[in-house]
OpenMM code with the backbone's topology and positions (N, CA, C; nanometers):
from openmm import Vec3, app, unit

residues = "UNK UNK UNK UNK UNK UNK UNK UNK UNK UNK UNK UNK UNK UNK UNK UNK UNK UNK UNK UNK UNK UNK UNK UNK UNK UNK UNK UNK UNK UNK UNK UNK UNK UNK UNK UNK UNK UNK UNK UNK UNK UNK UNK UNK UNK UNK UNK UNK UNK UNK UNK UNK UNK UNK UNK UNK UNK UNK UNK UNK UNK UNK UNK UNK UNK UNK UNK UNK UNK UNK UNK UNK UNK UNK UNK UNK UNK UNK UNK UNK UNK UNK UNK UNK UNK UNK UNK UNK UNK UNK UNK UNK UNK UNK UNK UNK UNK UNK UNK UNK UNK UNK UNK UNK UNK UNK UNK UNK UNK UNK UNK UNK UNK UNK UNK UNK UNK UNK UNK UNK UNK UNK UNK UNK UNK UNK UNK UNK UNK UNK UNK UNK UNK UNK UNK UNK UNK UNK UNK UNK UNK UNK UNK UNK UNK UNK UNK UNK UNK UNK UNK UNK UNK UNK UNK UNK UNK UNK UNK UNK UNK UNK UNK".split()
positions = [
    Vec3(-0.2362, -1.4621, -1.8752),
    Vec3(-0.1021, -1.4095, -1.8622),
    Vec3(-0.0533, -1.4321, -1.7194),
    Vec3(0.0532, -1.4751, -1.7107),
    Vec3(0.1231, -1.5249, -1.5858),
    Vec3(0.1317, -1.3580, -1.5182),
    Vec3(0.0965, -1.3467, -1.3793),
    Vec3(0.1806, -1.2313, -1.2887),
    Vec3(0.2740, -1.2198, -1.2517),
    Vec3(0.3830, -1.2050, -1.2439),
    Vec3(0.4910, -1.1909, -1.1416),
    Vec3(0.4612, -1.1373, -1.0110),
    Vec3(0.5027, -1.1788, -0.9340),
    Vec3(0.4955, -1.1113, -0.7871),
    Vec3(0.6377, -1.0945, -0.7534),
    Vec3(0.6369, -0.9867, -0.7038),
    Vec3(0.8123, -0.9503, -0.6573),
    Vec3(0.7952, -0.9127, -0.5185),
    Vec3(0.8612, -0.9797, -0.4447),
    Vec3(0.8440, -1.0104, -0.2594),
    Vec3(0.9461, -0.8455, -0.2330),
    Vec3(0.8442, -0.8177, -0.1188),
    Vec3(0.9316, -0.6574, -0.0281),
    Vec3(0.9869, -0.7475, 0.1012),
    Vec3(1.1100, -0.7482, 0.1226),
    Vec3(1.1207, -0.7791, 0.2950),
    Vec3(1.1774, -0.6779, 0.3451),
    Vec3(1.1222, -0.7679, 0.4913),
    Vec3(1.1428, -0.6587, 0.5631),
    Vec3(1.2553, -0.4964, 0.6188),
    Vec3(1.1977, -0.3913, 0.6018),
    Vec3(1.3332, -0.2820, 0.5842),
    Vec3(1.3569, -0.2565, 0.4417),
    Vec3(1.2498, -0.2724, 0.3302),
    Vec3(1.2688, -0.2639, 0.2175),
    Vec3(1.1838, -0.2482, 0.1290),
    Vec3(1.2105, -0.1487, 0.0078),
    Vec3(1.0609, -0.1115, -0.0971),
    Vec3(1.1405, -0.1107, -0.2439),
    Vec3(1.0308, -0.1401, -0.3340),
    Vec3(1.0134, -0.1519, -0.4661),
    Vec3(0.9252, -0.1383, -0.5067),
    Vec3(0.9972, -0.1131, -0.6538),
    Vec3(0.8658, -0.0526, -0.7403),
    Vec3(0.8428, -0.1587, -0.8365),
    Vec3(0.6851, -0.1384, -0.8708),
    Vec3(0.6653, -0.2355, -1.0155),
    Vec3(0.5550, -0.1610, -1.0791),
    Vec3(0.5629, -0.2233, -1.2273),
    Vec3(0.4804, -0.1955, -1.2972),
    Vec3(0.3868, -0.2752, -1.3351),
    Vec3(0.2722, -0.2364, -1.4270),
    Vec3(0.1433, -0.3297, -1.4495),
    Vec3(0.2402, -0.4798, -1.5390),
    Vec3(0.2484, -0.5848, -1.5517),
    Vec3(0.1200, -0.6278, -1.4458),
    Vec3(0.1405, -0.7344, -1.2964),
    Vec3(0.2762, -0.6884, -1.3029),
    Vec3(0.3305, -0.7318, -1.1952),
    Vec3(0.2679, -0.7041, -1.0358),
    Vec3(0.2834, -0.7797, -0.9434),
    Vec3(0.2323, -0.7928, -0.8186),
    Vec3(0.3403, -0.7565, -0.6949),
    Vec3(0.3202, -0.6398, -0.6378),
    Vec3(0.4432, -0.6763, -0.4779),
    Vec3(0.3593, -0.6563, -0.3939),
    Vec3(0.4535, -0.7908, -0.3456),
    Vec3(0.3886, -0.8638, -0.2037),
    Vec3(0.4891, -0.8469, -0.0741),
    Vec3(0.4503, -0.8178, 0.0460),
    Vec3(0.4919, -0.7939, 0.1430),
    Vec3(0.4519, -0.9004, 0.2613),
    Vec3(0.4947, -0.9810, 0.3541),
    Vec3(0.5010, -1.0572, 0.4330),
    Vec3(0.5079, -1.0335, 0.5589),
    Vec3(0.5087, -1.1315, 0.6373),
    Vec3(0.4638, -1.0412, 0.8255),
    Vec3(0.5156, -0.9440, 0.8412),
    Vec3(0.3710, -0.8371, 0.8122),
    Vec3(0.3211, -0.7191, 0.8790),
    Vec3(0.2871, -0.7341, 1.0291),
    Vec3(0.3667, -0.7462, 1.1118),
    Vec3(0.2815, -0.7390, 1.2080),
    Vec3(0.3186, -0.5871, 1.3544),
    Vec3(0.4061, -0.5689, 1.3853),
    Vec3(0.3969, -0.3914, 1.4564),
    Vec3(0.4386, -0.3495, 1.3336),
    Vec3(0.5204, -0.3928, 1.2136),
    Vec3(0.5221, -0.3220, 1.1158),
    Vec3(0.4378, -0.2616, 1.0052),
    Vec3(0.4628, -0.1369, 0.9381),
    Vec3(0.3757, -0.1192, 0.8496),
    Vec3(0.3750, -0.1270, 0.6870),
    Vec3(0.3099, -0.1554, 0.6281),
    Vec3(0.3380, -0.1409, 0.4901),
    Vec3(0.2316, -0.0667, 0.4185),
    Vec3(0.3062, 0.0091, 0.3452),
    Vec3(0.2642, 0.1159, 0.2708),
    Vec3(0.3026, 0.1096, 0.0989),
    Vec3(0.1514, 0.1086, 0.0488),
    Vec3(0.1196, 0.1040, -0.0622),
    Vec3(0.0937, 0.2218, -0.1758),
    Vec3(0.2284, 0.2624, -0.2391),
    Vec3(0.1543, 0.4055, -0.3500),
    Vec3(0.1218, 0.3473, -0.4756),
    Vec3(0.0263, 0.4091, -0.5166),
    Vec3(-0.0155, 0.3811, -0.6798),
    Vec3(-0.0136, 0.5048, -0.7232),
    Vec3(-0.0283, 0.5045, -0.8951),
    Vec3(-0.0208, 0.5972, -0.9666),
    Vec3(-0.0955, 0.5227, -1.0618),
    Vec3(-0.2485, 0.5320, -1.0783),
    Vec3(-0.3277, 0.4610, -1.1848),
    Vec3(-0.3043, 0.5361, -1.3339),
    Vec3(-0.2339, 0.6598, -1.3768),
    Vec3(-0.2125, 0.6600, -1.5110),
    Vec3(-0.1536, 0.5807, -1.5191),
    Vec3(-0.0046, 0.6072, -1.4959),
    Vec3(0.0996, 0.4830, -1.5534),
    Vec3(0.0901, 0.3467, -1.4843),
    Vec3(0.0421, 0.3259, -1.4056),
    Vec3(-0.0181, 0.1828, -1.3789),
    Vec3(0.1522, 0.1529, -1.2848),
    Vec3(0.1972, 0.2730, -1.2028),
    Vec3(0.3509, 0.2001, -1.1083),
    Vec3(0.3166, 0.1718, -1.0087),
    Vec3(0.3748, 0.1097, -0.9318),
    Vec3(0.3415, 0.1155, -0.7598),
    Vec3(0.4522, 0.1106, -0.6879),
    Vec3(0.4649, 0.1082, -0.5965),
    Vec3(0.5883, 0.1102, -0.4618),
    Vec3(0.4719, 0.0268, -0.3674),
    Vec3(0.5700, -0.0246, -0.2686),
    Vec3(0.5407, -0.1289, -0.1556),
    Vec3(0.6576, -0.1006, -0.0637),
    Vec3(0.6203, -0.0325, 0.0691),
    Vec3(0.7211, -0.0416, 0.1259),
    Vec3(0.6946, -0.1250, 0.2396),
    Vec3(0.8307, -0.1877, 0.3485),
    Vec3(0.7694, -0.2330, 0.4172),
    Vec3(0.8816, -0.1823, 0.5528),
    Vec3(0.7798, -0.1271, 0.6438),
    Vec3(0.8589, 0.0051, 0.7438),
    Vec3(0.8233, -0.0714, 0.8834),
    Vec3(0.9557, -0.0431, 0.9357),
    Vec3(1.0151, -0.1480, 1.0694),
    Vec3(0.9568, -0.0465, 1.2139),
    Vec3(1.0508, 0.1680, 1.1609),
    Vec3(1.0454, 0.1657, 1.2922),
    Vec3(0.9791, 0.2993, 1.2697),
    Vec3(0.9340, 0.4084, 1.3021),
    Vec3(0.8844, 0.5163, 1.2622),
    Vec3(0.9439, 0.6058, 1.2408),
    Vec3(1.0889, 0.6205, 1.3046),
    Vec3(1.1546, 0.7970, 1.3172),
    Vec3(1.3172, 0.7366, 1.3015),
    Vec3(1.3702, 0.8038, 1.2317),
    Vec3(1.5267, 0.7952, 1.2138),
    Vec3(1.5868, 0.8823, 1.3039),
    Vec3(1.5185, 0.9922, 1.3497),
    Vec3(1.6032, 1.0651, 1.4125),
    Vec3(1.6625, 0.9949, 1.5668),
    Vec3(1.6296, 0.8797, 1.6086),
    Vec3(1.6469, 0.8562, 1.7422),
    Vec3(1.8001, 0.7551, 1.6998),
    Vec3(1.8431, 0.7464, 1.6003),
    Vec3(1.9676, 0.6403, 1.5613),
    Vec3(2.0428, 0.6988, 1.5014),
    Vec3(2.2032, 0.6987, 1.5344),
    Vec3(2.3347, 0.7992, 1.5427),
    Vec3(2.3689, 0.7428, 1.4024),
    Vec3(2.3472, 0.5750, 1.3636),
    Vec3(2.4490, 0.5577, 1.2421),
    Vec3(2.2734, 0.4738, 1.2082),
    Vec3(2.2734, 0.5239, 1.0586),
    Vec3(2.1401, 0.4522, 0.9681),
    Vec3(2.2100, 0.3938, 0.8691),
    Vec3(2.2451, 0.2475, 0.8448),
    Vec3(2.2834, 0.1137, 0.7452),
    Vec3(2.1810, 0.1235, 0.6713),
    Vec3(2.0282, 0.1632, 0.6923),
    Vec3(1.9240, 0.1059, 0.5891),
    Vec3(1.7950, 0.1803, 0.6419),
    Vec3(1.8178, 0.2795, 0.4776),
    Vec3(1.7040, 0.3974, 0.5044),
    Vec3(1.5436, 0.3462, 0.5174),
    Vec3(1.5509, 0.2523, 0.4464),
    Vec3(1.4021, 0.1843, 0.4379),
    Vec3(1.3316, 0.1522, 0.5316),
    Vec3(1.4381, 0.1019, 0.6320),
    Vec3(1.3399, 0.1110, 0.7803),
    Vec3(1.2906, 0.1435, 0.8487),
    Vec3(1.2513, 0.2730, 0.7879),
    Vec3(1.2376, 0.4247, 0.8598),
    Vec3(1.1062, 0.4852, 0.7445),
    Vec3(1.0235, 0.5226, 0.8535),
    Vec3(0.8768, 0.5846, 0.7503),
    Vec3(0.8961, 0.7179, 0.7124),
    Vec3(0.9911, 0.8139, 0.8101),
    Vec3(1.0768, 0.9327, 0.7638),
    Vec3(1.1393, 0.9000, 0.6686),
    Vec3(1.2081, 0.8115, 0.6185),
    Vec3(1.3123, 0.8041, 0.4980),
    Vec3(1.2699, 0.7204, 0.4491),
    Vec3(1.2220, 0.5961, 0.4296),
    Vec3(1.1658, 0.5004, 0.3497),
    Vec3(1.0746, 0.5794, 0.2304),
    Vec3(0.9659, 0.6529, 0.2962),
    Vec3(0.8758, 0.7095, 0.2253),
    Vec3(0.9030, 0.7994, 0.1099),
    Vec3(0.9759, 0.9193, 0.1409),
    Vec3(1.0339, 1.0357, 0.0808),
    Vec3(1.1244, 0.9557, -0.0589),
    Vec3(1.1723, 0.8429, -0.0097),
    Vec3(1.3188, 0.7613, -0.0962),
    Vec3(1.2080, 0.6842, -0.2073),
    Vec3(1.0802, 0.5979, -0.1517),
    Vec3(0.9971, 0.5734, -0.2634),
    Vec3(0.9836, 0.6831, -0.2984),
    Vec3(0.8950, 0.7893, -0.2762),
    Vec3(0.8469, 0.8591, -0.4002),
    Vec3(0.9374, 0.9284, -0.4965),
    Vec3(1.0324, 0.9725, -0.4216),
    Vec3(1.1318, 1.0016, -0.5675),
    Vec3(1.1599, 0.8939, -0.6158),
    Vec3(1.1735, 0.7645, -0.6168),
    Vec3(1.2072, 0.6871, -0.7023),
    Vec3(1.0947, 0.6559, -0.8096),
    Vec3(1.0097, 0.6261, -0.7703),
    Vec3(0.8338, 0.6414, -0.8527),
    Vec3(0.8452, 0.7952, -0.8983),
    Vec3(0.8929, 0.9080, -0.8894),
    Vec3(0.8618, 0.9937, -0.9822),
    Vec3(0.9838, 0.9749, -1.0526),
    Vec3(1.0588, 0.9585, -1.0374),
    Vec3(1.2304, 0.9381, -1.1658),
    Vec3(1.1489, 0.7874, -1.2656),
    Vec3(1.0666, 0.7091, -1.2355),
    Vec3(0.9797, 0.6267, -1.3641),
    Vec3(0.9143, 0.6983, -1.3799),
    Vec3(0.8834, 0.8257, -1.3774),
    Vec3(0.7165, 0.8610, -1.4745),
    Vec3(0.6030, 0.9062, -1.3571),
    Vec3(0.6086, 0.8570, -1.2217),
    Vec3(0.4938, 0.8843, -1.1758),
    Vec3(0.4358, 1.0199, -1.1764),
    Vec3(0.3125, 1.0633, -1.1267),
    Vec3(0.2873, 1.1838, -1.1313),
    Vec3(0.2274, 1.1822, -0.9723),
    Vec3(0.3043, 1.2811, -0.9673),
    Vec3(0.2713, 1.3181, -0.8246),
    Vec3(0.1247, 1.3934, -0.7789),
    Vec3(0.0372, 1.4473, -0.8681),
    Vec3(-0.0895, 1.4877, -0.8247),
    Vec3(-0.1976, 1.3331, -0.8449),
    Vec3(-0.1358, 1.2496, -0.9122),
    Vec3(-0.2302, 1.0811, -0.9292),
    Vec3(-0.1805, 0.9716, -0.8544),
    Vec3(-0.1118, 1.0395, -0.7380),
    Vec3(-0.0462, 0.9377, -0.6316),
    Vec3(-0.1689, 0.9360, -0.5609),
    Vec3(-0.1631, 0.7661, -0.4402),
    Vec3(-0.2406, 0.7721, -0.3672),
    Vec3(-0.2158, 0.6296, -0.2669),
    Vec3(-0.2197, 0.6388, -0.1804),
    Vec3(-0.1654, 0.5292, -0.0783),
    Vec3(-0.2558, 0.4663, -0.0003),
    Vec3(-0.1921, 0.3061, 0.0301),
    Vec3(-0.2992, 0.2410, 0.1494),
    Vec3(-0.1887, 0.1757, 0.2186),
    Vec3(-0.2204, 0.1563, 0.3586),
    Vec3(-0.1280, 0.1430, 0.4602),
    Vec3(-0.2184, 0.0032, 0.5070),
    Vec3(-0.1395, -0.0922, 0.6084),
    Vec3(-0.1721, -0.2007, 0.6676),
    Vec3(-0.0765, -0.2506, 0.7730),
    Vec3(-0.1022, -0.3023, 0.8992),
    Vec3(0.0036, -0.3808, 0.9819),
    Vec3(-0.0339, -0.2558, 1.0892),
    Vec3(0.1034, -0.2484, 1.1785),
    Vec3(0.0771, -0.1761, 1.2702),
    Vec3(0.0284, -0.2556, 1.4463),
    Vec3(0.0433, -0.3443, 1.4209),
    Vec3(-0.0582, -0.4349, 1.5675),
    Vec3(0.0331, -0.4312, 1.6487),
    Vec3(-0.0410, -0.5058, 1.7628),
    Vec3(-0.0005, -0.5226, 1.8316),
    Vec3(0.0236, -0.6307, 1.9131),
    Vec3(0.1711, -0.6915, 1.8433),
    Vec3(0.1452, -0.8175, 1.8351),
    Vec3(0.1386, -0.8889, 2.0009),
    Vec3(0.2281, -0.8303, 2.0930),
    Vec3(0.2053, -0.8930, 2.2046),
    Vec3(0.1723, -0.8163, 2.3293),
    Vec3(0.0418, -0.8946, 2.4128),
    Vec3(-0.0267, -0.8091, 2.5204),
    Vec3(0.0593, -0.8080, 2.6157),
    Vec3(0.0631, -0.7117, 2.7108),
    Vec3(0.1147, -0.6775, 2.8220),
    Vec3(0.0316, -0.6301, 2.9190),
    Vec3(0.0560, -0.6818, 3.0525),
    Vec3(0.0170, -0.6686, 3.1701),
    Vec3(0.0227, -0.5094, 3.2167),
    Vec3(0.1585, -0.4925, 3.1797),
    Vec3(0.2270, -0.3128, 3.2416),
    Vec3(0.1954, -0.2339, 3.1392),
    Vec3(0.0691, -0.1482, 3.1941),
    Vec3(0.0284, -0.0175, 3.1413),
    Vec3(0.1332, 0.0510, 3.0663),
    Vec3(0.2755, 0.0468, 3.1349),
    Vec3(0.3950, 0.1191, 3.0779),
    Vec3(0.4281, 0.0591, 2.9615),
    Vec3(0.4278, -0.0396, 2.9332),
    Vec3(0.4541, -0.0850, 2.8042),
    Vec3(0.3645, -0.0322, 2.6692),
    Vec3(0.2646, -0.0738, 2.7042),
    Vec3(0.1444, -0.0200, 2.5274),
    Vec3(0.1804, 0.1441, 2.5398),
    Vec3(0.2739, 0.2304, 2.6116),
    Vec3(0.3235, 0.3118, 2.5548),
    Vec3(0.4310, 0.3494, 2.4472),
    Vec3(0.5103, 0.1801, 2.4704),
    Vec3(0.5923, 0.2092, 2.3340),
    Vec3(0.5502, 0.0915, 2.2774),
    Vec3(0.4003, 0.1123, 2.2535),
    Vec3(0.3234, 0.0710, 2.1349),
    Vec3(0.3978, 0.1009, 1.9484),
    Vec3(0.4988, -0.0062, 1.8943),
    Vec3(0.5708, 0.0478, 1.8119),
    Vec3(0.4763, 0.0204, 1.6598),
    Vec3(0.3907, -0.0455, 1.7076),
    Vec3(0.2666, -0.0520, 1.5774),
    Vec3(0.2229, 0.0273, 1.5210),
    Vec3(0.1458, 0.0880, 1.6648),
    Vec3(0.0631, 0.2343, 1.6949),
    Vec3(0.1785, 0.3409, 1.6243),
    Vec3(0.2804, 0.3482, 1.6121),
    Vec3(0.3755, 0.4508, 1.6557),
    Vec3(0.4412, 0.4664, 1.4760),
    Vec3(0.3753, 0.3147, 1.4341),
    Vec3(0.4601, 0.3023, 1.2859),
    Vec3(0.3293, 0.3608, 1.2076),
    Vec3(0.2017, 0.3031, 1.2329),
    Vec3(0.1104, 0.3831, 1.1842),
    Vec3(0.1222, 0.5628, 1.1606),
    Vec3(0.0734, 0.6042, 1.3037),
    Vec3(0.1003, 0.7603, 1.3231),
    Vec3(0.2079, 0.8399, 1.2271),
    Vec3(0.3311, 0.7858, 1.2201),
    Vec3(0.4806, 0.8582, 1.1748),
    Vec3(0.3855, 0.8311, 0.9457),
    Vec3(0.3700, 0.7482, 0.9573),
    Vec3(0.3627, 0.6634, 0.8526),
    Vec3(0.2251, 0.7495, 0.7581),
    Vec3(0.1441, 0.7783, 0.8699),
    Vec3(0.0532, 0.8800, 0.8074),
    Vec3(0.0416, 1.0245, 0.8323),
    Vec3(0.1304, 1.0630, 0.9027),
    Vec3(0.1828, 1.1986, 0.8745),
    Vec3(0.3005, 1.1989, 0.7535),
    Vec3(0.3804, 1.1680, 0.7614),
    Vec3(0.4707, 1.1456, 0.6540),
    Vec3(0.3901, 1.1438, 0.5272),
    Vec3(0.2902, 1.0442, 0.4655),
    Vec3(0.1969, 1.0435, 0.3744),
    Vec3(0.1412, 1.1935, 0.3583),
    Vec3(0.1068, 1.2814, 0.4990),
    Vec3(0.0154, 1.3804, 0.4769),
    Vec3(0.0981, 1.4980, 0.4529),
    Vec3(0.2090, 1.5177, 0.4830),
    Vec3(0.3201, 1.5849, 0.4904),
    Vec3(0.3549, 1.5830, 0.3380),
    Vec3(0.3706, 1.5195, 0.2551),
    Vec3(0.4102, 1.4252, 0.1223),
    Vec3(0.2788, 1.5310, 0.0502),
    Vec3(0.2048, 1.5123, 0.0589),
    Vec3(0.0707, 1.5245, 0.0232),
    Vec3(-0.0198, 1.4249, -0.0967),
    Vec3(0.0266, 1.2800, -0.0231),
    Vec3(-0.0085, 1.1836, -0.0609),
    Vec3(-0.1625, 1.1361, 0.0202),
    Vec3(-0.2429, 1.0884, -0.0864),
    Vec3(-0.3746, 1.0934, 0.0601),
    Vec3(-0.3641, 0.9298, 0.0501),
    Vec3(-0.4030, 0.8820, 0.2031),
    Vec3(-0.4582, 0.7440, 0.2428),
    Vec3(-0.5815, 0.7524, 0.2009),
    Vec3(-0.6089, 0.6616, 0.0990),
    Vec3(-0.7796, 0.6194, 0.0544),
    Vec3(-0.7805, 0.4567, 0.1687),
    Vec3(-0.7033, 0.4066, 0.1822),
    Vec3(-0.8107, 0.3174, 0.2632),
    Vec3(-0.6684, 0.2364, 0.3923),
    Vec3(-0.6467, 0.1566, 0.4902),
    Vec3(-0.5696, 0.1433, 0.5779),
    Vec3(-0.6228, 0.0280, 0.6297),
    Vec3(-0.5927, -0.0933, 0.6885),
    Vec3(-0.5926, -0.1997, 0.7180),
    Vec3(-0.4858, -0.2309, 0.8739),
    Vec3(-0.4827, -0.1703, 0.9772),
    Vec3(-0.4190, -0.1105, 1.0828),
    Vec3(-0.4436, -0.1966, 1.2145),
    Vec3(-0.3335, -0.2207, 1.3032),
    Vec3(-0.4118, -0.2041, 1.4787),
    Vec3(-0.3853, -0.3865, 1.4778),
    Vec3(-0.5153, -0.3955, 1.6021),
    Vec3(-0.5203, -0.5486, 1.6046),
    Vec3(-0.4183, -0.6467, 1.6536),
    Vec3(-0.4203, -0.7280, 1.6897),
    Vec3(-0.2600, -0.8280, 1.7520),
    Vec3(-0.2673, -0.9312, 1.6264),
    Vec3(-0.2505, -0.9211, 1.4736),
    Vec3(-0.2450, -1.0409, 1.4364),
    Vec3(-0.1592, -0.9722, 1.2875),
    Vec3(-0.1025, -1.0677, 1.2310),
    Vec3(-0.0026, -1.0337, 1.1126),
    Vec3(-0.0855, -1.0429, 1.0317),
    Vec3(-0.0293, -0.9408, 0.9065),
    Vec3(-0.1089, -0.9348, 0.7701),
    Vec3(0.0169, -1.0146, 0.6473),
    Vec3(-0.0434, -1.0204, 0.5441),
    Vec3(0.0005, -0.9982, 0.4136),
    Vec3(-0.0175, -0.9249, 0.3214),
    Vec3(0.0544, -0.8571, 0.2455),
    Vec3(-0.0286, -0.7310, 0.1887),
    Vec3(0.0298, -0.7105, 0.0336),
    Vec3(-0.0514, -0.7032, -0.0527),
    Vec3(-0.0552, -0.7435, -0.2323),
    Vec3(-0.0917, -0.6184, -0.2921),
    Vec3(-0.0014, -0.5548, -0.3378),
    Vec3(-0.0550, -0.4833, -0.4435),
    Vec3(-0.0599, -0.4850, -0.6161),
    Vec3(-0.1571, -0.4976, -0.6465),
    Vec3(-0.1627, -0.5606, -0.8011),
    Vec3(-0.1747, -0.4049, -0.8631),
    Vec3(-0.0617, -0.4088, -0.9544),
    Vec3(-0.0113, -0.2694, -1.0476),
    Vec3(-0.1022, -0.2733, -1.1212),
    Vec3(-0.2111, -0.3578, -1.1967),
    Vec3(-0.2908, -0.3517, -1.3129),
    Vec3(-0.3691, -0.3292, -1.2753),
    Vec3(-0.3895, -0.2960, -1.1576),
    Vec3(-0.5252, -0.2220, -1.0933),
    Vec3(-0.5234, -0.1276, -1.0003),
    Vec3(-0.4070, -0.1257, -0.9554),
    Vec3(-0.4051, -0.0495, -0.7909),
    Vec3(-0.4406, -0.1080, -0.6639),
    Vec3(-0.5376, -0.2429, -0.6953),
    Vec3(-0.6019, -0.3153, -0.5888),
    Vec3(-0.4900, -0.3173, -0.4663),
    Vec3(-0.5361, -0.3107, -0.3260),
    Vec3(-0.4709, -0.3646, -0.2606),
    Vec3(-0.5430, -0.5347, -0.1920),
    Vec3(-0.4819, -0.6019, -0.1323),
    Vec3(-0.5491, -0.7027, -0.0797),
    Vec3(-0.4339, -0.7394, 0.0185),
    Vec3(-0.5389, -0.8130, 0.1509),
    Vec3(-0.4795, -0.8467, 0.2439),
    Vec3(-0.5145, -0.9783, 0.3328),
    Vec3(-0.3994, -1.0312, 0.3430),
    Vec3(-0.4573, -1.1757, 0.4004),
    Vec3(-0.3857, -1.2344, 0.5691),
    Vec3(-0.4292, -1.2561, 0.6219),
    Vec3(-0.4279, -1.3029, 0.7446),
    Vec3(-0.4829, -1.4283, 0.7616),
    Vec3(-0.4066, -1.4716, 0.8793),
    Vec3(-0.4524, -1.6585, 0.8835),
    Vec3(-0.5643, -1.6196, 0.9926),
    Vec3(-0.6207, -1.7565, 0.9170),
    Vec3(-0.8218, -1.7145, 0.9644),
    Vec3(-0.8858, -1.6316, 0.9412),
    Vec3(-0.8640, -1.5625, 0.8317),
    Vec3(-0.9470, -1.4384, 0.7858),
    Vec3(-0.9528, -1.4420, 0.6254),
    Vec3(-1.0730, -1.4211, 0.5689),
    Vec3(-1.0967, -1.3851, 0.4183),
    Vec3(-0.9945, -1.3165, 0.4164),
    Vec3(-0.9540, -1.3508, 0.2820),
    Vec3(-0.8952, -1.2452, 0.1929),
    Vec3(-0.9834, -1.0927, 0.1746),
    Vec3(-0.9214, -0.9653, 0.1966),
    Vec3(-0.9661, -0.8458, 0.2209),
    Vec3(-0.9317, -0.7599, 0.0895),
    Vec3(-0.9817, -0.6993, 0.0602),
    Vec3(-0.9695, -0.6018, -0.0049),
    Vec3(-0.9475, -0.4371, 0.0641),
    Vec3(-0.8527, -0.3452, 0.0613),
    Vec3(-0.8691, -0.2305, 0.1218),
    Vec3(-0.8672, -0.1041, 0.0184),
] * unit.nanometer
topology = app.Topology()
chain = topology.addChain("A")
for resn in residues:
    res = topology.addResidue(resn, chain)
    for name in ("N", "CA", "C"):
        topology.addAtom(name, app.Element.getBySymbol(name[0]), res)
């Protein structure tokens, strides 16, 4: 049976069902966040730019935001059916893609910063992270297959991962 894969870009999430595939593309200070719901076999894929909405006067696009991206998937995954006590999430990206000399800079580490927001928000939710794929200076790709929950992740020069 053929898969479909349905592409997330960036500042943006969807949902699919078994046995469809969403795929997300350079991850790299960004994060993407993966919910499943293995009864009904749904998932969401989001893919989150900056960590906090509150620092921006006018918001064009909630998705870019792990405060609002997140909250906006899961009600949309529970208006299909999901069940909110068989939710469960995996996160990936987050790096750091370019080194700096000035100490002052890896403070607005926005990788680091998309992670953190990204898993409080999850814990806040009371969604648990079973597994995270995080950090590092190098871009991911990140697959979630609805007919399983699998996540997988690929990077140039690196096996294909499973998280």
């Amino acid at each position: 049976m053929e898969v479909e894969e349905l592409k997330v870009g960036i500042g943006e999430w969807k949902i699919a069902r078994q046995p469809q595939r969403l795929i997300t593309l350079g991850l790299g200070s960004c994060v993407g966040v993966a919910i499943f719901d293995a009864r009904s076999f749904l998932g969401g894929l989001a893919h989150i730019m900056l960590p906090d909405s509150r620092q921006f006067q006018e918001i064009s696009n909630r998705a870019k935001f792990a405060d609002l991206a997140i909250p906006d998937l899961l009600e949309a995954m529970l208006k299909q059916g999901a069940r909110r006590s068989s939710l469960v999430a995996k996160i990936a990206g987050g790096a750091q893609m370019f080194a700096s000399a000035d100490r002052r800079l890896l403070n607005l580490n926005i990788g680091q910063r998309n992670v953190a927001a990204t898993t409080s928000v999850l814990q806040e939710l009371g969604i648990p992270v079973l597994a995270q794929d995080t950090g590092g200076n190098y871009g991911r790709t990140m697959i979630l297959d609805t007919g399983s929950g699998k996540v997988y992740i690929r990077a140039i020069g690196r096996p294909l991962k499973e998280i």
